[in-house]
N, C-alpha and C positions, 0 to 999 in steps of 0.2 A: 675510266681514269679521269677525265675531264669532267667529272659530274662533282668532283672532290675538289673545296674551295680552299686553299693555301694560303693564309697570311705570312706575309715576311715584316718583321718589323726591323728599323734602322735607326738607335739614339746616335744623335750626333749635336758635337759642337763645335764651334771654328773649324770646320774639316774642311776648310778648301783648296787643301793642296791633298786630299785623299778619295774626298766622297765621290768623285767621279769614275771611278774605276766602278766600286760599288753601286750604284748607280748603271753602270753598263752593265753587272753580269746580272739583274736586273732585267734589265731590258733584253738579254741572249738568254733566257730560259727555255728550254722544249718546252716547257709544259706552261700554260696559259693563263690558267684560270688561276691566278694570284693577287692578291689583296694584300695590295704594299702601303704599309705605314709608314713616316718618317717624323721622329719624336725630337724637335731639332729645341737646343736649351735656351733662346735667345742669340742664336750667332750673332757676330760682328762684323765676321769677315766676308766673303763672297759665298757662300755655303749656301745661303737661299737663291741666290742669283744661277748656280749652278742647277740647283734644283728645277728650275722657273726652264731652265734653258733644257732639259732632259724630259719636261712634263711630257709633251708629246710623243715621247719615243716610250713613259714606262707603262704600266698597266693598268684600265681605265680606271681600276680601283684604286684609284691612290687618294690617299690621305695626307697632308702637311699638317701641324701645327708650328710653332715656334712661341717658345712663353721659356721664362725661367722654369728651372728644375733645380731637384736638390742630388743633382748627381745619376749615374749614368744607370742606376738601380731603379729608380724613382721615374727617368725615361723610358726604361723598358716597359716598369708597370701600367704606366699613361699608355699605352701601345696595346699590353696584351687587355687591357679594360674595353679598347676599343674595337678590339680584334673579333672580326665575324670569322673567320676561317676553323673549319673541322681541327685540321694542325695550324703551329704558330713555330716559325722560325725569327732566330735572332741572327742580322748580320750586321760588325759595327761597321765604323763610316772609316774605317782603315783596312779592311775586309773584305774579300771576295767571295762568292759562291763560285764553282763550277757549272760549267749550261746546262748542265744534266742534271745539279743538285737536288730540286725540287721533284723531278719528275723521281725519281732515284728516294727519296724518301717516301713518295706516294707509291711507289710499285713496292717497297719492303714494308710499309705499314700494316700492322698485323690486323687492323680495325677491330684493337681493344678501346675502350670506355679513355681505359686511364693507360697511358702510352708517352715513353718516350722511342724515339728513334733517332740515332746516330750514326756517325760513321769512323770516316779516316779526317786525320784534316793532316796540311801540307803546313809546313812552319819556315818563316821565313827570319833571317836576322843580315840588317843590311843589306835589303834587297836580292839576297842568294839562299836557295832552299839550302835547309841547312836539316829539315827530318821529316816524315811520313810518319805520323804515327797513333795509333788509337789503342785506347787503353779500356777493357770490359770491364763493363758494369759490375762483377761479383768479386772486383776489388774495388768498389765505391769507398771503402773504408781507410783503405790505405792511399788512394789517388784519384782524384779525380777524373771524370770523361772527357772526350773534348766539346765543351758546352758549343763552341760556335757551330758545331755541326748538329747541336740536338735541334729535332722539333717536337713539340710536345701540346699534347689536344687541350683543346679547350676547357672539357671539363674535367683535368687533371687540374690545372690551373684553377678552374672555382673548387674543387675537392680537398685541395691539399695545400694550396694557396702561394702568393706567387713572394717576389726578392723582398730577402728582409735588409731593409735601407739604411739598418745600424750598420752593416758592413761599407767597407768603400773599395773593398775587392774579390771575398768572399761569398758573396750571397749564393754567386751561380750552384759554386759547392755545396751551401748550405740547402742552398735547395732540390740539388739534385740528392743528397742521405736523407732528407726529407721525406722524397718519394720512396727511396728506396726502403727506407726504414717503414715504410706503411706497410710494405707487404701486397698490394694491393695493383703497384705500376707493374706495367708490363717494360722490361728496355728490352727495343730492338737494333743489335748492331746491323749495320750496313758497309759489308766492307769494302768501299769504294771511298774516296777522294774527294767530300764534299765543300772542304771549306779551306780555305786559304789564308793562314792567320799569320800576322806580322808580332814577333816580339818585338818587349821595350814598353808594354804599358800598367797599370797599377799590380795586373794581374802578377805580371812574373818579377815583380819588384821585392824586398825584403818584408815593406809591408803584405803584401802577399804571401809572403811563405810564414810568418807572423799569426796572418789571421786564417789559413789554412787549417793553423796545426791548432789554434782556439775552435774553430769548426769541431775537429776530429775531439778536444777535450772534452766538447758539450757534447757531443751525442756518444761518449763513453769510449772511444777508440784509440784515445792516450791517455797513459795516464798524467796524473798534475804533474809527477817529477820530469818526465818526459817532455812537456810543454813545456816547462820551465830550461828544460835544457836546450830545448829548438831556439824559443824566445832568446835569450842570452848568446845562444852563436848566431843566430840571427844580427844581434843588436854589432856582435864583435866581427862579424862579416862586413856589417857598415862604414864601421870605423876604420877595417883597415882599409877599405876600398873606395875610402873618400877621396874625393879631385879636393 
């Protein structure tokens, strides 16, 4: 098991009232042999200071950059280009893993070629678990996985190719009916508890459910009048739910 190299990668910006947490589960993995990226956009705030202050506790493979980016799609890509690791995980800078996450994805990894593997993830809103939940792969069509738990091999990533940067919250989706649609990936659930997601950011926004349901247009899975009718209660959700 420890023969099998792991990359974790972490975009982050101004996160220093979060990355720390992240950063520790990190550093509490069972499993060792991990190759930690951190794809950070130019911070401002304390977020590389934080960083500087955890070097020594995370895994010798660690990588910094800090440079502008054009967004948290474009962060990720900078990461998986760099990425020497068999699998590639994404954890954001608001994000936790589980200590077992890693090890937990390498003991269910089927060592296929082209491979995703997920799990459960835990969802938090205002700081209180608010669901458990993971949704399979053989409704990619109709819902999405829970990305922050996938890890996905490298050369799935050079085969099938990675976030498309025209989105500002869809890519993950767009890219995971990508794989799906090739016929080709292998998805392996894991049902266990891997990832710990905080609602509240673009993803579960109205822009998000927006460019979800334009995902599901392009690759055939709604129709136009159907999009058209999400779009519009989408647009009239907004309005009535503005401060």
């Amino acid at each position: 098991m420890s023969e099998l190299l792991v990359t974790v990668l972490t975009p982050c910006f101004n996160s220093g009232r979060t990355i720390e947490k992240t950063l520790t589960c990190i550093e509490n993995q069972t499993y060792k042999n991990i190759e930690y990226i951190i794809v950070d956009g130019g911070s401002t705030d304390n977020t590389l200071e934080l960083i500087e202050r955890h070097r020594s506790r995370l895994p010798e493979k660690l990588t910094v950059i800090s440079e502008k980016d054009n967004g948290i799609y474009d962060a990720m890509n900078k990461g998986i280009r760099l990425a020497k690791g068999h699998l590639i995980g994404i954890v954001n800078s608001d994000d936790y893993y589980e200590k077992d996450t890693v090890e937990q994805i390498v003991k269910h990894f089927g060592k296929n070629r082209y491979e995703v593997v997920y799990g459960m993830q835990r969802i938090y809103l205002d700081d209180k678990e608010k669901a458990v939940v993971i949704y399979h792969h053989d409704f990619l069509p109709q819902q999405m996985i829970t990305h922050p738990t996938c890890f996905v091999t490298r050369d799935t990533y050079e085969r099938f190719g990675v976030f498309d940067t025209q989105y500002r919250s869809a890519a993950d989706y767009d890219l995971m009916l990508r794989y799906f649609m090739s016929g080709e990936v292998v998805f392996t659930p894991a049902y266990r508890v891997l990832s710990n997601f905080h609602l509240g950011g673009m993803s579960s926004s109205q822009t998000g459910v927006r460019e979800n349901a334009l995902v599901r247009f392009r690759y055939g899975y709604l129709s136009k009048r159907k999009y058209w009718f999400v779009v519009m209660k989408s647009h009239i959700y907004e309005l009535l739910h503005r401060k």
